[in-house]
N, C-alpha and C positions, 0 to 999 in steps of 0.2 A: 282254437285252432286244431286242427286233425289232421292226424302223421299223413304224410306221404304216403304212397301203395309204392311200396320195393320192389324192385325188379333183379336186383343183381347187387350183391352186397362183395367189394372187394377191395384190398388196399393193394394185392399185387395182383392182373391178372394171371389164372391159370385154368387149365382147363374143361372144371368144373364153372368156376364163376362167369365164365365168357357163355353160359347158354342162352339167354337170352340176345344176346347180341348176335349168336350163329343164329336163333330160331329167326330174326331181321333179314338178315342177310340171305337165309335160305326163303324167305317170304318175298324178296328182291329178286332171287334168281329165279325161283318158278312163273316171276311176272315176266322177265326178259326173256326165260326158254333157253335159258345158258345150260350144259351140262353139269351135272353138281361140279362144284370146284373150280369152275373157272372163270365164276363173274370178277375175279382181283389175285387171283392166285399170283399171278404174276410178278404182282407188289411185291411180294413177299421176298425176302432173301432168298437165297437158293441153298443157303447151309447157314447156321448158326456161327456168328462171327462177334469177336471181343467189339466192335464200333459199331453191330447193327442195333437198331432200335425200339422199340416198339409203342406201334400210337392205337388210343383209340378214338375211333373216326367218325364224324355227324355230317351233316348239311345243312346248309342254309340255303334253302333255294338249290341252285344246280352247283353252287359253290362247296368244295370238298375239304374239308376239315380237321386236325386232327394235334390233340395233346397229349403229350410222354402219357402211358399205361400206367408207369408208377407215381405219376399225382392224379391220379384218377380213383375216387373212392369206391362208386359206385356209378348204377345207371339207373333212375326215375319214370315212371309216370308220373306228370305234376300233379297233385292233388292241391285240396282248398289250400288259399295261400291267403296273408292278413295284407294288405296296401298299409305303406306306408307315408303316412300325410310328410309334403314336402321336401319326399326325396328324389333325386335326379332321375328321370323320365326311364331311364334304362334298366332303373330295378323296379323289376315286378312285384315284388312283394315278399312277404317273409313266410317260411314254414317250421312246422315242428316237426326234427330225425330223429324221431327216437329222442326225444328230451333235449335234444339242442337247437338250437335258433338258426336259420342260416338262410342267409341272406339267397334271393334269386334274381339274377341279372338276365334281362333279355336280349340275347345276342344279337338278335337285329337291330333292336336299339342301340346298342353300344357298338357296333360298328356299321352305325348310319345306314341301314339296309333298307328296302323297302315296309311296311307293313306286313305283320303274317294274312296271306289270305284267307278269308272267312274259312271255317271250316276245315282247315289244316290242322292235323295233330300235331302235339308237341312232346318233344321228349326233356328230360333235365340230364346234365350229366354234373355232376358232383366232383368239383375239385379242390383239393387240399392247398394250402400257397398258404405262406409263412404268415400273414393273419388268421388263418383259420380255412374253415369248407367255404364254397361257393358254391351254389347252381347255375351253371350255365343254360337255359331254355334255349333246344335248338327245334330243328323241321323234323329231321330225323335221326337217327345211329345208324352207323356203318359197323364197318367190322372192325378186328382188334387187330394190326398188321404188322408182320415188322419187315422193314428195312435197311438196306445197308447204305452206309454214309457215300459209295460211289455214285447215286441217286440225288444228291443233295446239294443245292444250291442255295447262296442268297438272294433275298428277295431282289426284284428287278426296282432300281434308286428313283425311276419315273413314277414311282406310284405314290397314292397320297400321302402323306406324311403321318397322318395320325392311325392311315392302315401301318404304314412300317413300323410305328412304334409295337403295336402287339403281336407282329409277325415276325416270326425266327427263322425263314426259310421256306423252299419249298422242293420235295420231292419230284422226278421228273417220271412217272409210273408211264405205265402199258396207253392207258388209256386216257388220264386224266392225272391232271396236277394238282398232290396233296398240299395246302397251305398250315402251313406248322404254327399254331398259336402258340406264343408265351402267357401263362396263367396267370405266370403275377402281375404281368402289364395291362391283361385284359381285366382283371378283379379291380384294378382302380377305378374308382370313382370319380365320371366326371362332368361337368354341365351342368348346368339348371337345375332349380327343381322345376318338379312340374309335368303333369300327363301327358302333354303332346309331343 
């Protein structure tokens, strides 16, 4: 098995560690032609406050994404990964970080999504939850944002049920509604085994 390629090595974001993630975000706003700074700026607090928060942000498809910055290890390119015979359709496979084993979950699998389309890149985002790391495999990374809790709502009660279980909320932004993952609810393991 063969490490990962590292992208961003961090246990709290700060403003060194989040470069990769800006170099993303600024590769997204020269595709849209937004002036620097204002493809989400808006999301953001507007001053530093004791209950805002800060997530870092992926997609799945056009669906927006985002969990607590401090269970957030790091940010991945997936590299080779080992399959795992017999286990539940939603883990991709296992890697070696730097000498430790850690499992990769693929989030479309685990929250029933469609297939990734041929040819879509993937990124892993790396989270910490009271068993250990996870990789979560998503579409893409967003940025690292933060928010104040007058933005925040509970999930709407009509939705499916096994979505609500790993959804903590959702942010009501400028432009687009953040969906707040719970990590340790999504790292559970569940279903089948089995490729399909």
């Amino acid at each position: 098995m063969a490490d990962s390629s590292e992208i961003n090595s961090q246990k709290k974001p700060s403003t060194d560690d989040r470069k990769p993630v800006q170099r993303e975000a600024e590769r997204r706003r020269q595709e849209s032609g937004l002036p620097a700074g204002e493809e989400r700026r808006t999301a953001r607090a507007d001053r530093r406050h004791a209950n805002n928060r800060q997530y870092v942000t992926f997609y799945l498809g056009d669906h927006f994404f985002g969990v607590e910055a401090v269970k957030v290890q790091e940010i991945l390119i997936p590299g080779p990964m080992t399959a795992v015979p017999l286990a539940p359709s939603m883990i991709a496979g296992l890697i070696n970080l730097r000498g430790e084993i850690v499992t990769v979950m693929d989030l479309r699998r685990r929250l029933e999504f469609p297939p990734r389309p041929e040819g879509l890149e993937r990124m892993s985002v790396v989270v910490q939850t009271t068993d250990g790391l996870i990789t979560l495999m998503v579409d893409r990374i967003g940025e690292v944002i933060e928010v104040g809790p007058d933005l925040f709502e509970p999930p709407p009660k009509n939705l499916d049920a096994g979505f609500l279980s790993v959804v903590e909320g959702v942010y009501k932004l400028k432009d687009e509604i953040l969906l707040v993952l719970n990590s340790e609810a999504v790292a559970e393991v569940t279903g089948p085994a089995g490729t399909g």
